[in-house]
N, C-alpha and C positions, 0 to 999 in steps of 0.2 A: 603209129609206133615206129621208132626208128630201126635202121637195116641192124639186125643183131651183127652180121657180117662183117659191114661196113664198121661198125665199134671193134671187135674186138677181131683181127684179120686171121683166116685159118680156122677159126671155133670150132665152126660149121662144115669149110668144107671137107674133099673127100682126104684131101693129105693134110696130117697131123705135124705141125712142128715140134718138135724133139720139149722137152723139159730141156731150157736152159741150166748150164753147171753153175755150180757155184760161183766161178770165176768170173761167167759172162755173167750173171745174177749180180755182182756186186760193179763188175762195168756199168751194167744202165743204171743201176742206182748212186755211182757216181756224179751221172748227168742230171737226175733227180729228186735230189737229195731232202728236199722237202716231203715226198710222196709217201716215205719210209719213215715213218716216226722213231716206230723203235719194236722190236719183235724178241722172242722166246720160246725156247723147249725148257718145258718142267715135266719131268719126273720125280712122282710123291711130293709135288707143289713146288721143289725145289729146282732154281734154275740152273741148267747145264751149260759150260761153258767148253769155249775151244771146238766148236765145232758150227758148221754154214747150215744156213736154211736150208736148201735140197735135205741136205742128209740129215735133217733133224725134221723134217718132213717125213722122211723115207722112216725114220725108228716112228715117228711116233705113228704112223700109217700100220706098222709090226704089233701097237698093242703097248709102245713105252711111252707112256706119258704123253701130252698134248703141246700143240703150237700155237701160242699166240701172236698174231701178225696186226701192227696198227698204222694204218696210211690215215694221212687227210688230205682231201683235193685230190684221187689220186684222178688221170687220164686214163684212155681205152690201153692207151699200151704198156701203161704200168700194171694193172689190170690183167693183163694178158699173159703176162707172164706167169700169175698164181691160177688164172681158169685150171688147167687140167691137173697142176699138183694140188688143189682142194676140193676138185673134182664140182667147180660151182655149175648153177643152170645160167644158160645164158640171160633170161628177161632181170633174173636178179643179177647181175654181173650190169645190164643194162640200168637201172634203178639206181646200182650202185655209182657208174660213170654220168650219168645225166642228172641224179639228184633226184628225189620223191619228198614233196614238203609235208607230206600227210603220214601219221603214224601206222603200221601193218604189222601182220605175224602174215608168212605164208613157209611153207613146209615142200620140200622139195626134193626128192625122193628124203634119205635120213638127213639132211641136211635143213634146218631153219636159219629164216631170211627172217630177220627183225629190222624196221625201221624205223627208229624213235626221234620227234622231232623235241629240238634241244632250244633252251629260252634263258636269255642273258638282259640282267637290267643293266640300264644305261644309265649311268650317275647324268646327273641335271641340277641345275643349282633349284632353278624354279617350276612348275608347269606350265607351258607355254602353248600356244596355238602350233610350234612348229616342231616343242618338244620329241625326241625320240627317245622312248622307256624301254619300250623293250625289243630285241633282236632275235632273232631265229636261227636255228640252224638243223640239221642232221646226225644222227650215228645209225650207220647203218651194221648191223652184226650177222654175220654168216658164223651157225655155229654148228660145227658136227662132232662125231666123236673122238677126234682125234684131232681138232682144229676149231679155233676160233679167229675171226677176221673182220677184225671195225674199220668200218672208211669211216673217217668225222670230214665233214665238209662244215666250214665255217669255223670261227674263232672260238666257238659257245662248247664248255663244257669237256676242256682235255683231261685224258686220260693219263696222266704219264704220272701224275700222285698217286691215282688207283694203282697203277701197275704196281708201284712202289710198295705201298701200304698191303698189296696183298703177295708179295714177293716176301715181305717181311711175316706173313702169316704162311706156314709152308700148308700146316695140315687143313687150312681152308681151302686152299687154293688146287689142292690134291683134289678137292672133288670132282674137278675138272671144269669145262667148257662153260657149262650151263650154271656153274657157281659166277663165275666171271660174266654171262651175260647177267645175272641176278646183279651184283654187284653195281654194273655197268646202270640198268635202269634205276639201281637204285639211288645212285649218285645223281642222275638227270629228276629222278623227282625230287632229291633233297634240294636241286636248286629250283624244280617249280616252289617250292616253298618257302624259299630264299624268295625269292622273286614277288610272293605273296604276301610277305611279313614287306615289302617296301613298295607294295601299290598300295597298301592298306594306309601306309603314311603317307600316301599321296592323294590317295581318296580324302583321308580326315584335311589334308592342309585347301584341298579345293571347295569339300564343303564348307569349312569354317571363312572360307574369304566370299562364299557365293551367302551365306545367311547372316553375313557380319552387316552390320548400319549400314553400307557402302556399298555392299556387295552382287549387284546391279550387273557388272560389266566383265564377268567371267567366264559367262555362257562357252567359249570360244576354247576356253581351255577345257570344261566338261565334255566338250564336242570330243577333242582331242585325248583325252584322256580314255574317253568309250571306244576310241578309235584302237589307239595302243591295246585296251583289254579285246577287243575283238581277235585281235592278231595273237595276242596271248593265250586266250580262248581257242583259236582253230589250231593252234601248236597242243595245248595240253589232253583236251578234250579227247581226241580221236587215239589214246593210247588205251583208254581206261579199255578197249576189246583183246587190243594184244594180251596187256594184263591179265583179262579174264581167263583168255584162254592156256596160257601158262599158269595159271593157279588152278586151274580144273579140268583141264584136257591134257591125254597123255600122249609124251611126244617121244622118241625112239631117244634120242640125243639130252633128254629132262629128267635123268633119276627122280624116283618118289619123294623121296626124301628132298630135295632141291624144291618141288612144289609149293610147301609151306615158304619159304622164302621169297615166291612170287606172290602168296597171297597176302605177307606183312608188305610189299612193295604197292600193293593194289589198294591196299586200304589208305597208306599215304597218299598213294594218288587221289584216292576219293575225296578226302582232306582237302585238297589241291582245289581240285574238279569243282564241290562244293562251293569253297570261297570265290573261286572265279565268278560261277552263275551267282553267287549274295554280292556279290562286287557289281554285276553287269545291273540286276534290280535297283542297288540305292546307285546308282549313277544315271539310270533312267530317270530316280526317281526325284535325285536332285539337278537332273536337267529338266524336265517339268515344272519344276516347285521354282527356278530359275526362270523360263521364261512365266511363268503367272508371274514374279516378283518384276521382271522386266513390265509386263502387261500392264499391273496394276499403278507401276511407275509413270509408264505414260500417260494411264488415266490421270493419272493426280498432276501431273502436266500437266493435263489438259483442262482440267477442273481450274486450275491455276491460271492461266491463262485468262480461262472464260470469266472468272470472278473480275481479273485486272480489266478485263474490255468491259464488262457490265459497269466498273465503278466510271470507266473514265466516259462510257455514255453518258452520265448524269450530264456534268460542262458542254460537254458535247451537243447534245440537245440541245442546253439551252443556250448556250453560246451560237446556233444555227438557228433559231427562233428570231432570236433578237439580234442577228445579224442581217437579217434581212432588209432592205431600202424599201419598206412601204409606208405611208404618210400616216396614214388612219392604222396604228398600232394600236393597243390598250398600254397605259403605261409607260410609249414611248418619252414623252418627253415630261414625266413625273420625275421631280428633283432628287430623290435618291432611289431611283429604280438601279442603279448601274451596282451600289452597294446590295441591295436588296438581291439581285440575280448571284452577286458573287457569294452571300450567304447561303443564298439556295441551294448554289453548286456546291460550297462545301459541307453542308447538311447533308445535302443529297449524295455526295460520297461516304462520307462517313459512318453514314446510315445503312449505305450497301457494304461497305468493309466488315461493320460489325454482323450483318446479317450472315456474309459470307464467311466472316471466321470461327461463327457461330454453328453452321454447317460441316466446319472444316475443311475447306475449300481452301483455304488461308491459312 
């Protein structure tokens, strides 16, 4: 585990640096300016304006309304600056700066650490052995009663529509934190789902080229396709525990009423979950069924082959019989033996052709 110290300087030890002011607050996020997406105080859902983080930190810490804060990419030192105004724990502050590819709920005095891994399709004209479908990413949500804070690491999955769309909703977004982490998951599954209505067209365009006349020489792309859904699979999988536990288990910071919310997002997820593992089965099942189809091609190769070498034994033989230099032959020097051999030989092929195509060998 890495120095929590060493990350985030001061956290730990015994002198506290001060909360920066507003002033010096909007200085490092001048030098930063990506880190800071975009943030907010609402009060009764609606957003307050003309006034700085600090101090809109400081009311809603009084009991007025909530702040949402949204970084992505942020570093330890941007980071550092919000540790003691949202009062985070340091291993999650840690998670948050080095990235966790696996989904979690953990609980931290009142405060919940959510980490949900986020999945984005990659348009592709074709499937290809080198194709890339799909991409990963993070949101990591720090949510307490009086504060909500998303790191997104990577491009998959921004939030700045949600913020929109629920800015525009005052009396939803009144319900505070835990409405907004609801929200937030439930946007990340409506794109696993997203993501599942276009592997599903890409499953049907690989079977149909792997069991078409032709379709021999795809394996490579099944390979790769199973490849992409595994990586799809360890991103979606590992949330369905978070989910549960926000649909059934009560958390200080998760009104009752917000519960039912997590459990319509769970059931999508299971939806999700579902298709993925029926996805991973007929892709097993049409890589199997691929190489038998490869298999049995060879054979018939090879059956093909043996048939062509069997007919052209026939000349063959005899064309080495009677190529031999011995004086005492039978028939060597009989006046149409030479027509007589070359009847035989085409007899004698023709006779193994039709045997062999009769077989189906041919």
């Amino acid at each position: 585990m890495a120095d929590t110290r060493r990350l985030i300087p001061g956290l730990l030890g015994p002198a506290r640096t001060p909360i920066p002011s507003r002033r010096q607050t909007a200085r490092q996020w001048q030098t930063t300016p990506d880190s800071m997406v975009a943030w907010g105080w609402y009060v009764d859902g609606v957003k307050q304006q003309g006034i700085g983080l600090d101090a809109a930190t400081e009311h809603a810490k009084d009991g007025e309304g909530f702040v949402w804060l949204g970084l992505k990419d942020p570093t330890d030192e941007d980071m550092a600056s919000f540790v003691r105004s949202f009062d985070l724990h340091p291993l999650a502050i840690e998670d948050a700066v080095e990235g966790h590819t696996r989904s979690k709920l953990e609980q931290f005095d009142d405060t919940l650490f959510c980490v949900i891994s986020t999945v984005a399709y990659v348009d592709h004209e074709a499937v290809t052995a080198t194709s890339e479908i799909v991409s990963t990413g993070q949101i990591m949500a720090f949510v307490g009663e009086n504060f909500i804070l998303t790191v997104r690491r990577g491009e998959n999955t921004p939030l700045r529509t949600l913020r929109h769309s629920l800015e525009a909703e005052p009396e939803d977004l009144a319900i505070g934190p835990a409405y907004v982490l609801y929200k937030v998951l439930d946007r990340v599954v409506d794109t696993y789902l997203q993501v599942v209505a276009a592997f599903d067209d890409d499953i049907d365009e690989v079977e149909e080229d792997i069991f078409s006349v032709h379709g021999t020489t795809g394996i490579d792309r099944v390979y790769n396709l199973k490849r992409e859904l595994i990586e799809f699979k360890r991103a979606v999988v590992p949330l369905s525990l978070p989910l549960q536990a926000l649909a059934t288990r009560s958390y200080p910071v998760v009104p009752d009423e917000v519960r039912a919310y997590f459990r319509e997002v769970a059931d999508h997820h299971t939806d999700a979950r579902e298709s993925i593992l029926s996805f991973d089965e007929v892709l097993s099942t049409i890589l199997q069924a691929g190489l038998a189809r490869v298999s049995v091609a060879d054979n018939q190769d090879m059956r093909r082959l043996s048939a062509i070498v069997a007919i052209l034994a026939v000349p063959t033989t005899l064309g080495a019989v009677y190529g031999m230099n011995f004086d005492n032959m039978p028939e060597l020097h009989y006046r149409y033996g030479y027509y007589v051999v070359l009847v035989a030989m085409v007899v004698g092929m023709i006779a193994a052709y039709a045997y062999f195509r009769r077989r189906r060998w041919l």
